[in-house]
C-alpha positions, 0 to 999 in steps of 0.5 A, a space after each residue: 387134382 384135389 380142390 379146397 375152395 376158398 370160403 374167402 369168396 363165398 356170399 356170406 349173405 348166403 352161406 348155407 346155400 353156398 355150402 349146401 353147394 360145396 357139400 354136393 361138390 367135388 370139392 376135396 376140403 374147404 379151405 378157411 382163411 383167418 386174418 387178424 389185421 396184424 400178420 395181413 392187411 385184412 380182418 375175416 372170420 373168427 371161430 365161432 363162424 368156423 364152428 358154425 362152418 364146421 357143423 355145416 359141412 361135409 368136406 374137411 376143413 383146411 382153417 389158413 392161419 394168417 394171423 401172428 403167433 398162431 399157436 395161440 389158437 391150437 385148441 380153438 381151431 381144433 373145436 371147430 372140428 378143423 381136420 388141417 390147420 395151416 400156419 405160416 413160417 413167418 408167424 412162428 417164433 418157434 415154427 418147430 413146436 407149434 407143428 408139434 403142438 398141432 400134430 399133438 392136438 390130433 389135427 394134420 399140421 401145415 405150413 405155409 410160405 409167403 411169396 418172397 420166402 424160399 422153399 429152402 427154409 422149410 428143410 429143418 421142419 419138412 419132416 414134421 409137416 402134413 401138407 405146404 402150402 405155396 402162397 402164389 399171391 401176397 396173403 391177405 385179398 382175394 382176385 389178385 394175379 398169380 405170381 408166376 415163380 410159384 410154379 418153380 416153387 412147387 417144382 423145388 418143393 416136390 424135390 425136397 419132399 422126394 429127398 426126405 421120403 415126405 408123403 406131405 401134400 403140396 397146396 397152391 393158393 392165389 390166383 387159381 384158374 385153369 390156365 394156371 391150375 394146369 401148370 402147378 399140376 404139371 409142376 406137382 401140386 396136389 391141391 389148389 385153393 380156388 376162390 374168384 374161379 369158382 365163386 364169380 363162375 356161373 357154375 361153381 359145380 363145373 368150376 370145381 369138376 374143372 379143376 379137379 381133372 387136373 
């Protein structure tokens, strides 16, 4: 199993060293949510701080767009050096064009889906994406509890990846531990994002290893 931590939790009071940490994980990427206090009930970093992220890490950066009409923001997450960027269905007007546009900007494309969005609406777009990511708790905040018909969700996702030949990754974020990380596993998730399990862990190390013998 691949792990993104989620930098949603980090101490940002200590941000080197907690990336200094990651960088010596077995994390695969790190996972970087942006909000605007509009799409979500929350506020979190802009670009200069993923920039400044980008230069200190190691791992790839996943860069969650929880923010409206993400397209907007194609060329700015792109100079952060971000390798995925990942918006969400329910924030494009015109979802088809913005995956192009981030494919054309030689960044990987993903999609994300809420909790209440069914996976059947991905199926005019699923050919152009690189990775979905299935929300497994409402966006916004960390520490929330896992919204157990996520792992349904995967199981439907992985068959529609199998009926179009789609190599697309499938991400799980909210609510990760290892309880719930091996039933997404079983279920076909390639990647969780953890944030909580491994931040509040008394050895993030471990908490990622953990993870990733999923």
């Amino acid at each position: 199993m691949r792990v993104a931590p989620s930098l949603l939790a980090a101490d940002f009071c200590n941000l080197r060293s907690q990336l200094d940490m990651l960088n010596s994980s077995e994390a695969f990427c790190l996972h970087v949510d942006v909000m605007d206090g509009n799409f979500v009930p929350n506020i979190s970093i802009g670009f200069p701080v993923i920039k400044a992220i980008g230069k200190m890490s190691e791992k790839p950066l996943d860069v969650h767009m929880m923010v409206n009409e993400p397209g907007r923001y194609i060329s700015e997450v792109r100079d952060c050096g971000t390798r995925l960027m990942n918006v969400h269905y329910e924030a494009c007007t015109h979802l088809n064009r913005t995956l192009t546009q981030i494919r054309d900007s030689g960044m990987l494309a993903g999609v994300t889906i809420n909790p209440a969005t069914p996976v059947a609406m991905l199926e005019e777009v699923i050919d152009i994406v690189d990775l979905v990511l299935i929300m497994s708790v409402n966006p916004g905040f960390g520490g929330q509890p896992f919204i157990k018909n996520s792992i349904s969700k995967v199981t439907r996702l992985r068959e529609m990846l199998a009926r179009h030949n789609s190599s697309a990754l499938i991400e799980v974020d909210g609510g990760i531990n290892l309880h719930t990380g091996t039933e997404l596993a079983k279920a076909g998730a390639d990647i969780l994002v953890a944030g909580s399990y491994i931040f509040n862990s008394s050895d993030p190390h471990n908490a990622i290893h953990s993870l990733s013998m999923l």
